[in-house]
LUMMI-308070 format. One line per 3 residues: number of its first residue (from 0); their letters; for each residue x, y, z of N, C-alpha, C, O. Coordinates in steps of 0.2 Angstrom, whole numbers, plus 5000, padded with zeros to 4 digits. Layout:
NUM> A> X:Y:Z:X:Y:Z:X:Y:Z:X:Y:Z  ...
// end
This chain:
0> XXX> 5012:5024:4996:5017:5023:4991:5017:5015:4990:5017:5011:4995  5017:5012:4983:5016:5007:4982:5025:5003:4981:5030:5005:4979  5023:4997:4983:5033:4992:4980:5032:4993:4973:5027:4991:4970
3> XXX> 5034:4995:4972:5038:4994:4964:5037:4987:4961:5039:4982:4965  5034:4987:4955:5034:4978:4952:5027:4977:4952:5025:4972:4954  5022:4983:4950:5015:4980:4951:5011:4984:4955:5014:4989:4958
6> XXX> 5002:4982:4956:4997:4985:4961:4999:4982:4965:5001:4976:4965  4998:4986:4970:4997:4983:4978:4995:4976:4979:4997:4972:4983  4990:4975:4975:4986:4969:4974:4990:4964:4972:4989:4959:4975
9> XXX> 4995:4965:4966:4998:4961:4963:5003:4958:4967:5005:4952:4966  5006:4963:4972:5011:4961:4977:5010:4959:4981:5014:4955:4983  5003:4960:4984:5000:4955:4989:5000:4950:4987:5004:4946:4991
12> XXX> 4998:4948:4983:4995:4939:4979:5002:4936:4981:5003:4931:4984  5008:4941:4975:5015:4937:4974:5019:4936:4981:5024:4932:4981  5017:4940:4986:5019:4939:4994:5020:4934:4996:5025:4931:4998
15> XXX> 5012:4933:4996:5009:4928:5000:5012:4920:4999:5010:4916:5003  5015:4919:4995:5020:4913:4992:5026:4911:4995:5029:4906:4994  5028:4917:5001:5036:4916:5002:5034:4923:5007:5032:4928:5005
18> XXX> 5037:4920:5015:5040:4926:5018:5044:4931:5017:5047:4929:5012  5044:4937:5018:5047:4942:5016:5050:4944:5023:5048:4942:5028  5056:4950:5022:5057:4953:5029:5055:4960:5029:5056:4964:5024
21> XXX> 5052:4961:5034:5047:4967:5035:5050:4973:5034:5046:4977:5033  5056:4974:5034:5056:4981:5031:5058:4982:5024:5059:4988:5022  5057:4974:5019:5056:4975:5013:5049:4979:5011:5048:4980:5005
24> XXX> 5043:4981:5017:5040:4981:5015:5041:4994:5014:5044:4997:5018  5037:4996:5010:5039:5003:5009:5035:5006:5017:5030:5004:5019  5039:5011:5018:5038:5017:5023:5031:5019:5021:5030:5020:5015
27> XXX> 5025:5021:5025:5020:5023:5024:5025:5032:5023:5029:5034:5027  5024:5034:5018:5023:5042:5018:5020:5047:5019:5021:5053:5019  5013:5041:5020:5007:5048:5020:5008:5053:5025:5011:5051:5030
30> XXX> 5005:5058:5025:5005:5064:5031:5001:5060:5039:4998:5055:5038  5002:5062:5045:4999:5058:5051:4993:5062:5048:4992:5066:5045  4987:5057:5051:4980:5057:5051:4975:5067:5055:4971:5071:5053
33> XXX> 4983:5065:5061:4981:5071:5065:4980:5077:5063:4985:5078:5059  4976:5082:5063:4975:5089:5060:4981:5093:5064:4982:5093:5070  4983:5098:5060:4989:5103:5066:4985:5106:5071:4979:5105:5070
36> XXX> 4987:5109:5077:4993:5107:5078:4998:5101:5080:5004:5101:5081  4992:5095:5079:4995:5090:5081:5000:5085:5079:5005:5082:5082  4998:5084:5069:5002:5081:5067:5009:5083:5067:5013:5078:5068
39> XXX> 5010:5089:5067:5018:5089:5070:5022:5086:5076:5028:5085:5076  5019:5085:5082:5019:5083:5086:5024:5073:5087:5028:5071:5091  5020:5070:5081:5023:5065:5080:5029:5064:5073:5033:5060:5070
42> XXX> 5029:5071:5070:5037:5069:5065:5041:5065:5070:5041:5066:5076  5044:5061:5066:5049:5056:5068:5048:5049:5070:5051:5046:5074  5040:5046:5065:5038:5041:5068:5038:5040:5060:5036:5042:5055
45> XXX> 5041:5033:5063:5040:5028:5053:5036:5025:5054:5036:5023:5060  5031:5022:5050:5026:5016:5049:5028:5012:5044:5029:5015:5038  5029:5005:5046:5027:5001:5040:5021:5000:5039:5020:5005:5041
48> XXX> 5015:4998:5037:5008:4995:5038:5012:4989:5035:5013:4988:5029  5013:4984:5040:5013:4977:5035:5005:4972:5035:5004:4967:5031  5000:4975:5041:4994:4972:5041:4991:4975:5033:4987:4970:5031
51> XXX> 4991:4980:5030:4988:4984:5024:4992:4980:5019:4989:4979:5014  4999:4977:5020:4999:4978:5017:5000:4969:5013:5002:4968:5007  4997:4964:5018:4995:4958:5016:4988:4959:5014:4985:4954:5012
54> XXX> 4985:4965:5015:4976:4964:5016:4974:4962:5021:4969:4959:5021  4977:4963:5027:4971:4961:5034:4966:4965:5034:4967:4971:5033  4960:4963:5034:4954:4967:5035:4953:4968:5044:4953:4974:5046
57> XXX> 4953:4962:5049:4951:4963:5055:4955:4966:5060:4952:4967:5065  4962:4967:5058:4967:4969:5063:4971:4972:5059:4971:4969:5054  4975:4978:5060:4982:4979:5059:4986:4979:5063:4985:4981:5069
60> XXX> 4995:4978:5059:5001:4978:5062:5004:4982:5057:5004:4982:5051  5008:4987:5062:5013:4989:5060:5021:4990:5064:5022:4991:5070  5027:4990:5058:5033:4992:5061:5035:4997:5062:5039:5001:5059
63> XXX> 5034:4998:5068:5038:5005:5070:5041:5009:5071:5039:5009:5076  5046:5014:5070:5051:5017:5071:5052:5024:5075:5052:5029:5071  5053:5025:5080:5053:5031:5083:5061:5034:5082:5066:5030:5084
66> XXX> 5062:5040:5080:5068:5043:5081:5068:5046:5088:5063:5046:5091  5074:5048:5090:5077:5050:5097:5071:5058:5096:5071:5062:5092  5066:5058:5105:5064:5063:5104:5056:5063:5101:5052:5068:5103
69> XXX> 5054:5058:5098:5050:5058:5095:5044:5052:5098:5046:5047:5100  5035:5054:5098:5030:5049:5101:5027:5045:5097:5025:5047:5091  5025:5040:5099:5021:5035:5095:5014:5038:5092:5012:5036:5086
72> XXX> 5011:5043:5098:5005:5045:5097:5004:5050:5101:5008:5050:5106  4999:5057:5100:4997:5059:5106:4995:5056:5112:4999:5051:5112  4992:5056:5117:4990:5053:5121:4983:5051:5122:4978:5055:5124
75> XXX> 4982:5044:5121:4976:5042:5119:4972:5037:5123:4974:5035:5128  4966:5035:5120:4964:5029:5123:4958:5029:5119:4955:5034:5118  4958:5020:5116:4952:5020:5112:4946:5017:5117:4948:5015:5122
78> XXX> 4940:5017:5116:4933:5017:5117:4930:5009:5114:4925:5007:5117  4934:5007:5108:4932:5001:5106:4938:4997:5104:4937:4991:5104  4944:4999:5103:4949:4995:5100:4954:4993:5106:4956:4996:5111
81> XXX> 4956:4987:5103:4962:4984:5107:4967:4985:5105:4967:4985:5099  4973:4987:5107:4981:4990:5106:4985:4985:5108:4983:4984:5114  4990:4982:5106:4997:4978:5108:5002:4982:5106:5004:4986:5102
84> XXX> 5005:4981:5111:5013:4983:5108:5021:4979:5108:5022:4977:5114  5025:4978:5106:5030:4971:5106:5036:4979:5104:5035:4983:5100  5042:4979:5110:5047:4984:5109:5053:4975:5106:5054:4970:5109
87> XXX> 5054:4977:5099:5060:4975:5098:5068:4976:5098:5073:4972:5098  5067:4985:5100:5075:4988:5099:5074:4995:5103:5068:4997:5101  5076:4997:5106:5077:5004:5109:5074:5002:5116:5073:4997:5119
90> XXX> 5073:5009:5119:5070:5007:5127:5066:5015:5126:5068:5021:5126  5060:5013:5124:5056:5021:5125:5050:5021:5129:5047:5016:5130  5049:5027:5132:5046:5026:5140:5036:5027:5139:5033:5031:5138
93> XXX> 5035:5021:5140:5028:5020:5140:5025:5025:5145:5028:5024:5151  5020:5029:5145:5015:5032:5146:5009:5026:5147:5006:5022:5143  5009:5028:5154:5000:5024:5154:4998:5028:5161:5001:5028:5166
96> XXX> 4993:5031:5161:4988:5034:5164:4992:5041:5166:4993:5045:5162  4995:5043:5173:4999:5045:5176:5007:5041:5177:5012:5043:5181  5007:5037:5175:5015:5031:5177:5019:5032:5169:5018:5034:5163
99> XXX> 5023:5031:5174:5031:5032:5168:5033:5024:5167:5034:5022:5172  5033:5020:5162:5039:5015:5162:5045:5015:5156:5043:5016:5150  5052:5013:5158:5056:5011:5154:5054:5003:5151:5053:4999:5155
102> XXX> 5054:5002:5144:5054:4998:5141:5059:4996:5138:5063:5000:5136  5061:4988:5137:5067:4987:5135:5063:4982:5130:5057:4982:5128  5070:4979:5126:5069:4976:5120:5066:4967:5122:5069:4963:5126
105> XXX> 5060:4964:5120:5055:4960:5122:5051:4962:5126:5047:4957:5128  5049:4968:5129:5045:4970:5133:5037:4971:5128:5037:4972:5122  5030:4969:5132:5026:4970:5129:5020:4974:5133:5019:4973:5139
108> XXX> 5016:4976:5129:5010:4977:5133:5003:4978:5130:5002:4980:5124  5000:4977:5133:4993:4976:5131:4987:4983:5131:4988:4986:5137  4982:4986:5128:4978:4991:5131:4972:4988:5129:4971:4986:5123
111> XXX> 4968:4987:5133:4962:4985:5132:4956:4989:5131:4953:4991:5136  4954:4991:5127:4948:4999:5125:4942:4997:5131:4940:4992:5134  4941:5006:5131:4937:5007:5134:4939:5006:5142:4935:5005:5146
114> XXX> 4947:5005:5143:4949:5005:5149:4949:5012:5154:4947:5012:5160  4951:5016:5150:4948:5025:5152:4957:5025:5154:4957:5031:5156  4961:5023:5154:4968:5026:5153:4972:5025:5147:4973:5021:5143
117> XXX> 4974:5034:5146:4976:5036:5140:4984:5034:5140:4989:5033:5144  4984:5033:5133:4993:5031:5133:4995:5033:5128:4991:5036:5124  5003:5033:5127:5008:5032:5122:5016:5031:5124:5019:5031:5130
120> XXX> 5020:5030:5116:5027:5028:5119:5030:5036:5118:5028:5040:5114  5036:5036:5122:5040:5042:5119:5049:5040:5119:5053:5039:5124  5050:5041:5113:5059:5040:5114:5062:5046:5116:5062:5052:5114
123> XXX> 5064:5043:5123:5069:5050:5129:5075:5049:5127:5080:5053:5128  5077:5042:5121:5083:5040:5121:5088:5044:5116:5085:5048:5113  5093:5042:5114:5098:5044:5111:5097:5039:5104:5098:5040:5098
126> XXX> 5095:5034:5107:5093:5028:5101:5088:5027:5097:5083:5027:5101  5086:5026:5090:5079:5022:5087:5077:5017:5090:5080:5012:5092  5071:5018:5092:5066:5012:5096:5060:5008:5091:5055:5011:5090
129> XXX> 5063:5003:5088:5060:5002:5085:5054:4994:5088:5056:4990:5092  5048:4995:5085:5043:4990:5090:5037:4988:5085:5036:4992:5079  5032:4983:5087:5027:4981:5083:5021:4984:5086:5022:4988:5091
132> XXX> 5015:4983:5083:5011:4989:5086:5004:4985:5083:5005:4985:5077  4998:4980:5085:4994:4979:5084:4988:4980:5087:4987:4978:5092  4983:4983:5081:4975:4985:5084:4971:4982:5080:4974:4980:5075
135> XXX> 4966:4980:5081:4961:4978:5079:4955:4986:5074:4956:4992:5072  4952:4983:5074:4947:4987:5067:4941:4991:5068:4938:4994:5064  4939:4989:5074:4932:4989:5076:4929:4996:5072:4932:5001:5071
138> XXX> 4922:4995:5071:4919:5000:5065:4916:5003:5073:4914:5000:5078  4917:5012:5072:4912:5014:5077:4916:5014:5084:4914:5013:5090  4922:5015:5081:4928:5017:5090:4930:5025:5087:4931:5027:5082
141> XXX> 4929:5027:5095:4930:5035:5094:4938:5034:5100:4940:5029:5102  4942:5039:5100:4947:5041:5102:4949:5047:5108:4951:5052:5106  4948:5046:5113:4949:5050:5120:4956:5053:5118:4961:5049:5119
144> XXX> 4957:5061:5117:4964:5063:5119:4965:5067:5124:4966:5073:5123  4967:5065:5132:4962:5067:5138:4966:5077:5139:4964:5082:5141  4975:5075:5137:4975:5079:5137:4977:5087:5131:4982:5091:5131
147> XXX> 4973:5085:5126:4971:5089:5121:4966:5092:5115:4966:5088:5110  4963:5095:5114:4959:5098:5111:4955:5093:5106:4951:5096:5101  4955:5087:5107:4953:5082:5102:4951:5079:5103:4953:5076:5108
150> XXX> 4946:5075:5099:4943:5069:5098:4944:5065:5091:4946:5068:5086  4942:5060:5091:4943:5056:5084:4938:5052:5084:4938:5048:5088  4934:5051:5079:4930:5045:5078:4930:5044:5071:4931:5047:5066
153> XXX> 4927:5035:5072:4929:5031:5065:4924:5030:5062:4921:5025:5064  4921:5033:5054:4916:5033:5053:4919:5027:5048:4925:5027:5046  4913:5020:5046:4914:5016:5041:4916:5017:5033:4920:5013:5030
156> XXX> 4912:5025:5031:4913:5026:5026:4918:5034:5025:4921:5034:5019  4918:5038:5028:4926:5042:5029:4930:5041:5033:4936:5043:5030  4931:5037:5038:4938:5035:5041:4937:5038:5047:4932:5039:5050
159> XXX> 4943:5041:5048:4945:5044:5056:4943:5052:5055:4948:5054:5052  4939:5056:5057:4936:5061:5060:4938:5064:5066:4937:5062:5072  4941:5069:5064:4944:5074:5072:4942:5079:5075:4946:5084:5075
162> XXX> 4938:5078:5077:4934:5086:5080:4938:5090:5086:4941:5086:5090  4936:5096:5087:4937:5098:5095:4932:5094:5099:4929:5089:5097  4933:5096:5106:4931:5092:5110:4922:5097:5111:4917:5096:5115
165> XXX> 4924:5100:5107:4916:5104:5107:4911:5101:5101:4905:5103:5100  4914:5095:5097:4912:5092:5093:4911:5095:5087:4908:5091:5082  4915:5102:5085:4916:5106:5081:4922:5102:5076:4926:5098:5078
168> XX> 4921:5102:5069:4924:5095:5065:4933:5102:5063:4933:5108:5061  4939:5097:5065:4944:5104:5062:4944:5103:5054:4948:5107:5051
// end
């Protein structure tokens, strides 16, 4: 979904003149990338893309929004990309390998690819957990979902590809 007042393009340019506040910028709409069963899995998660939508080519960032109930991601770990995360507002419980942690608001963390433990957040809470989410771009990172039927890899010229873990494309 594009801002209203122009291409993307045009918006970008007009941005770039004067900070804006990031939730002026619009909610990604799009369906999740994951194939069912999965994509259901994360209804309840908003994206801003504000990285997409300055034009970052080598990293993106996004605004995140998790409703009460709902994960950032299945559980994953990439192979080439690096992941940050910055909790702003809520306290949703970070998954990293086998460990549980309560995150509070300034809380941050790092995943360094190719680390071989898989993560994600999950809101256990009654509250919106809203947080920043920054990965880099790397051409040629694939996606460990250790405990589910998937893979993903990132072709330059299709995007993110999700096969069974038999390499069978869904």
């Amino acid at each position: 979904m594009r801002p209203s007042g122009g291409t993307i393009e045009e918006i970008v340019y007009m941005s770039q003149d004067k900070p804006i506040n990031a939730k002026a910028i619009p909610e990604n709409k799009a369906k999740s990338l994951y194939p069912e069963p999965f994509a259901s899995r994360v209804e309840g998660r908003v994206k801003r893309k504000i990285g997409d939508y300055y034009g970052l080519v080598n990293f993106g960032v996004n605004l995140t929004e998790l409703s009460p109930g709902s994960m950032s991601a299945l559980k994953h770990q990439h192979l080439k990309q690096d992941e940050f995360i910055y909790i702003l507002s809520g306290n949703p419980t970070l998954i990293y390998g086998n460990n549980a942690y309560q995150m509070n608001p300034g809380d941050c963390f790092g995943f360094k690819a190719g680390n071989e433990i898989a993560h994600h957040l999950i809101n256990e809470s009654k509250d919106k957990v809203v947080y920043l989410e920054v990965g880099d771009r790397t051409i040629g990172d694939s996606v460990i979902y250790p405990e589910d039927d998937l893979c993903a890899h990132y072709n330059e010229d299709e995007g993110w590809i999700f096969t069974h873990k038999n390499g069978d494309v869904y």
